[in-house]
N, C-alpha and C positions, 0 to 999 in steps of 0.2 A: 504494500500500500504506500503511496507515495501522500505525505503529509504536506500541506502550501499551510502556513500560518499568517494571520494578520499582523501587524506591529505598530508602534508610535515610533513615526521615524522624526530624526529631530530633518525640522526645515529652515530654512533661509525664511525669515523677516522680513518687513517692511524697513526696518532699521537698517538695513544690510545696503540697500540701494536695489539699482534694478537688477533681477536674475541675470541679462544676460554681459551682466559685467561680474558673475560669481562663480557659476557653473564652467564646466570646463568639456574636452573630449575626454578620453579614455586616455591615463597617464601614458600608457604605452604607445598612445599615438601625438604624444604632446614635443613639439620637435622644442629644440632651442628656440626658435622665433619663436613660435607659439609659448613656450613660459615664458619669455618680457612682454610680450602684449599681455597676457594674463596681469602680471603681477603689475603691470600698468594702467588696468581696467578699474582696480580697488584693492585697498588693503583686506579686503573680505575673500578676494577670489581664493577660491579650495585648490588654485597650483599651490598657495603656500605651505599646504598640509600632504599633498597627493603627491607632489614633485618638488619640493620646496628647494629655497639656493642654499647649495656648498661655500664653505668659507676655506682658506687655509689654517684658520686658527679655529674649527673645529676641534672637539676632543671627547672623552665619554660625557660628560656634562653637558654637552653644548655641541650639538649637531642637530643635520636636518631632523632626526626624528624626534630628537627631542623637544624642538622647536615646534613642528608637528602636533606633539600633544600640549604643548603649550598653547598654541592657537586658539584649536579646539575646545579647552577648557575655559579659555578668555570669550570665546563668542558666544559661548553657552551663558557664562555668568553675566557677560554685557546685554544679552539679548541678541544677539546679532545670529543664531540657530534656538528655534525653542521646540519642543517636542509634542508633537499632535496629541488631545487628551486624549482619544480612544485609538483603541486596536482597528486597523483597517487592512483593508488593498488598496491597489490606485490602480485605475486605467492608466495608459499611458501610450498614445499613439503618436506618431510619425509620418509627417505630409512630406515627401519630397521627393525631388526627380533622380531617376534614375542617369546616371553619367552614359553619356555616350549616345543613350538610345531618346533621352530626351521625355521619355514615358512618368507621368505624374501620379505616385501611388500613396496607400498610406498602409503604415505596418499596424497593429494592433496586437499590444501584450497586456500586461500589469506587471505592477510591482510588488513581490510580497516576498517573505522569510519560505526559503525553501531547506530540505536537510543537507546537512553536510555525511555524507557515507562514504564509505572506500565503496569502490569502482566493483569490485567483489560481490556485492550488495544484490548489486542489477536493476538498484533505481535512476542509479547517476552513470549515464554513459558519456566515453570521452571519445574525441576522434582523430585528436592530436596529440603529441610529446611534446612533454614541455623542457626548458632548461632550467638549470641548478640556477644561475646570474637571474635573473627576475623573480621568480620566487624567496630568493633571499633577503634582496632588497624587500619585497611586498612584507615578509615574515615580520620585520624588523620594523616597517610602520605599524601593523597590526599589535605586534608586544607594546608598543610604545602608547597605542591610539584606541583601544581595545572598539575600533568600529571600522565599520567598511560604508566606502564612500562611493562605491559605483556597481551596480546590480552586476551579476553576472547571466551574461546571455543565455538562456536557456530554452529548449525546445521541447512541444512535446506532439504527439499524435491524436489530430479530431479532425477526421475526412467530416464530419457534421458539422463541424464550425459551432458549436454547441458555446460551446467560452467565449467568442466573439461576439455569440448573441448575446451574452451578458452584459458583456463591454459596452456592445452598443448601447445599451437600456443606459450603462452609467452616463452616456452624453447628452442625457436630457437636463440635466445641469450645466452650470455655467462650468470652465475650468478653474482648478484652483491654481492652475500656474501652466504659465506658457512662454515660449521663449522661440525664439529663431537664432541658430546656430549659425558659423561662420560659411558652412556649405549650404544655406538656405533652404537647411531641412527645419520643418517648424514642430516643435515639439509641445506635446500639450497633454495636461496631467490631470485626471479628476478621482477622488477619494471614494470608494467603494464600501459605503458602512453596513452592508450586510453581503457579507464575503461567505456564508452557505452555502449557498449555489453553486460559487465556484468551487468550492472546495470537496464538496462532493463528486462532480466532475473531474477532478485532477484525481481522486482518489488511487483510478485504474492505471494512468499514464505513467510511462516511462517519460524519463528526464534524460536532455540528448546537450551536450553542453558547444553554443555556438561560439559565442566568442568567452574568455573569460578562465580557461583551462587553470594561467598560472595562479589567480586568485582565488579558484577553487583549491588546491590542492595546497594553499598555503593556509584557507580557511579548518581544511582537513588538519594538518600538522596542527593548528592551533588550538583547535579542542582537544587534541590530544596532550599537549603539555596543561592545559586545564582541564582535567576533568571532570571539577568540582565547579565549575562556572557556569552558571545557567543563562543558555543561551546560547552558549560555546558550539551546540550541534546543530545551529542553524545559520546561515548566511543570506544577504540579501540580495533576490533575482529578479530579472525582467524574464515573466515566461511568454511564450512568441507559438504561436500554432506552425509547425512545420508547413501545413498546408492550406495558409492562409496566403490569399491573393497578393498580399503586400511583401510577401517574401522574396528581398532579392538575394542572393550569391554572385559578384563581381569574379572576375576572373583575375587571374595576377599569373602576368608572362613573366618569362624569363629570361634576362638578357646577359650576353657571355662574355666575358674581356679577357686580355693578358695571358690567354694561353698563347707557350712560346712555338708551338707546330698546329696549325690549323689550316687545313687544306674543306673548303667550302663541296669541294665536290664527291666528299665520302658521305654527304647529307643525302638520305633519300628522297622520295620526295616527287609529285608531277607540277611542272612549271604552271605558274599561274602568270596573269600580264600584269598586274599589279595586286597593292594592297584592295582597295577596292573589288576587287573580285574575290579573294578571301574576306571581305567584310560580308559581300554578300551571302557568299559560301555559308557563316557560320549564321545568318539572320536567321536561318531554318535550322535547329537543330536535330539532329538524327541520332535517336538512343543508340541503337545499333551499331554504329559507324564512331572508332576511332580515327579522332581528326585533330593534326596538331599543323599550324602554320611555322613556316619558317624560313625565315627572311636573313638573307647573309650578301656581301657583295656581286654574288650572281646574280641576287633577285629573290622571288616568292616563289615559295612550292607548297604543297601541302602534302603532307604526309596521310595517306587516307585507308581502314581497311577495316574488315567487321571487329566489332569488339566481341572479345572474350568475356563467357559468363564472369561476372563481378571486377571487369578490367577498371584501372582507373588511369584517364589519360593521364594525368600529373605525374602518377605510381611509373608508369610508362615512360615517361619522359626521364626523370629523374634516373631510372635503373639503364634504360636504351640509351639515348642521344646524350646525358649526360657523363652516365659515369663509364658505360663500355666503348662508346662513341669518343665521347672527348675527355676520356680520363681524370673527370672532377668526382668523386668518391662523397661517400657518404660525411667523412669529416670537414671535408674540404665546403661541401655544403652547408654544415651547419654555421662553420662561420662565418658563409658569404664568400669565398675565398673566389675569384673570378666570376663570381654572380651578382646578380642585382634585381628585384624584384619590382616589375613596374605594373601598375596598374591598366594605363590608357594603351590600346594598341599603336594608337599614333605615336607617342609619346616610344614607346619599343621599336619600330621602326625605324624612327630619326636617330635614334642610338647608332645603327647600323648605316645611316645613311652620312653620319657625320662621323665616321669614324670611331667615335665614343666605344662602339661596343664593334666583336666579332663576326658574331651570329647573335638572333632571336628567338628566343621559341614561342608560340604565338596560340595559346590554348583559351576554350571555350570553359564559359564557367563549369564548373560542377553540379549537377542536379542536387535536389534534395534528399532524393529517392538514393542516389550513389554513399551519402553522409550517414544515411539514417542504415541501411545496410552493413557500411563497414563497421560504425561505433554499437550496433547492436550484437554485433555479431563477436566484439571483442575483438576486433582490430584498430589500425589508429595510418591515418593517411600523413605520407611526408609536411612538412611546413609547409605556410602559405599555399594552401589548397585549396581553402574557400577565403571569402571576403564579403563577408554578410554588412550586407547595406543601406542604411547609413548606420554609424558607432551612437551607442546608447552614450546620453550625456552622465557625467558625474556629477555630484554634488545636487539633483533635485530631491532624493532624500537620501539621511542617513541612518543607518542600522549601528547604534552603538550598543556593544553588549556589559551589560550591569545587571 
């Protein structure tokens, strides 16, 4: 049985200023720009607790996380976070366009306390491997801040759309908080005070984890060194209907540099005339059909041929064109070591066309059907396989555990 709980998450105040000079992306997607525009926007914004500045004169007393829980406990006693009276959920949907394709859609989850279990369990599936360097940093805010400041992504299975009817029902109120993000996704939040319904409905679901692995697993660790903390065995998630309309997966190519022998014409592959004709190519997609683009100083080809029961083009690229092909190996990988992971096709192209990069690999997103397959089945797909679209914001509530 899979438990969803309500909670009193603390929020952002009218005292604070306006939401979208507080809230932030996803720490892991927060580049150096993006923390000084942050910490430029207000002394409130949650970079300074979520990714806060390094000093040289740092020491055990006095470092970011310690600084961290200092914040958080200031803005609590100033007013500047105060905590909802009652146990709820929140709706929480997502108006925004999709890149590339230009298509206008809206996601539909909530927000609530889901369980923290080892993967063993069989309510929390993963699909990814995470690393040791990010979970440790996350561990070390959490000891320090004993809350989590950004849902982790969660998914589950209702071909009925039975929970979005709920959701729906919750928009007949006003929202209690909305904001438009720097990618002009508009995010909007409404409180759920009789959370039954859905709770009975998630009872049966499996839990599929989309973005949010390394936070999960460091939530795991954490109730294990507590285990006398109540609260310690829940974390806070945005749950997402796998097969709701709003669900996107962005693709992420691969692009190649600095290898010192590379001969373009041991690529297979049937010539295409341009990019554009492989844009077309992949408009339509075909279960069936493993299709990977790939663009190098000769030009566009695509690599095209049936797929194998439970193939994954990513799985495929990485073990073929990558590591047999051009001898980048599994380690070499995880460091990035002649790799680089690009979002926009155009954007992969022009690497190759200026020089910047080798070769491209030029792949179609991943199905949902492909996701929910490998992570139920107890397996877990290479890095950067999916890019679920657009990043849940942080800081619209917090889950502190007391």
């Amino acid at each position: 049985m899979t438990r969803i709980y309500p909670f009193r998450p603390y929020r952002y105040t009218a005292k604070a200023g306006p939401i979208e000079h507080l809230v932030t992306q996803p720490y892991d997607k927060i580049t150096p720009d993006k923390q000084t525009r942050y910490l430029s926007l207000s002394p409130y914004n949650l970079v300074r607790i979520i990714l806060g500045e390094r000093f040289p004169a740092d020491n055990e007393r006095d470092n970011v996380y310690t600084r961290a829980a200092g914040f958080l406990q200031q803005w609590i006693a100033s007013g500047i976070l105060a905590q909802d009276p009652e146990p709820c959920l929140y709706a929480y949907f997502q108006e925004f366009t999709v890149p590339e394709t230009g298509e206008r859609l809206v996601r539909k989850g909530f927000i609530g306390l889901g369980p923290v279990e080892e993967y063993s369990a069989g309510i929390v599936h993963r699909h990814e491997q995470t690393l040791t360097g990010p979970k440790k940093d996350r561990q070390e805010l959490l000891r320090h801040t004993h809350a989590h400041f950004g849902q982790i992504f969660m998914l589950y299975p209702d071909r009925d759309l039975a929970v979005d009817q709920q959701l729906d029902a919750a928009r007949a109120a006003a929202p209690i908080l909305e904001v438009t993000d720097e990618y002009g996704t508009v995010n909007r939040v409404w409180q759920i005070t009789n959370p039954g319904p859905i709770q009975e409905l998630m009872a049966d679901k499996k839990l599929l984890i989309a973005d949010g692995h390394h936070r999960y697993e460091t939530a795991l660790a954490f109730r294990k060194e507590n285990p006398n903390l109540a609260g310690a065995d829940r974390v806070m998630m945005t749950f997402v209907n796998m097969y709701s309309p709003g669900l996107r997966i962005l693709a992420t190519h691969r692009v190649v540099r600095g290898l010192d022998r590379f001969d373009p014409a041991g690529l297979a592959g049937t010539p295409l005339r341009d990019l554009d004709e492989l844009k077309k190519i992949f408009s339509t997609p075909v279960a069936g059909r493993l299709r990977i683009g790939i663009v190098s100083k000769a030009g566009v080809r695509l690599y095209d041929r049936p797929r194998q029961p439970g193939e994954l083009d990513v799985k495929f690229l990485h073990e073929h064109f990558l590591r047999d092909t051009l001898g980048i190996g599994e380690e070499a990988v995880r460091h990035e070591q002649h790799l680089e992971y690009v979002r926009s096709l155009d954007t992969a192209y022009g690497r190759v066309q200026t020089g910047e990069a080798q070769v491209a690999f030029l792949l179609e997103p991943t199905l949902i059907e492909q996701v929910a397959d490998v992570a139920f089945s107890g397996g877990v797909m290479p890095q950067k396989s999916t890019d679920f679209y657009p990043k849940m914001l942080s800081g619209l509530t917090i889950y502190k555990v007391e």
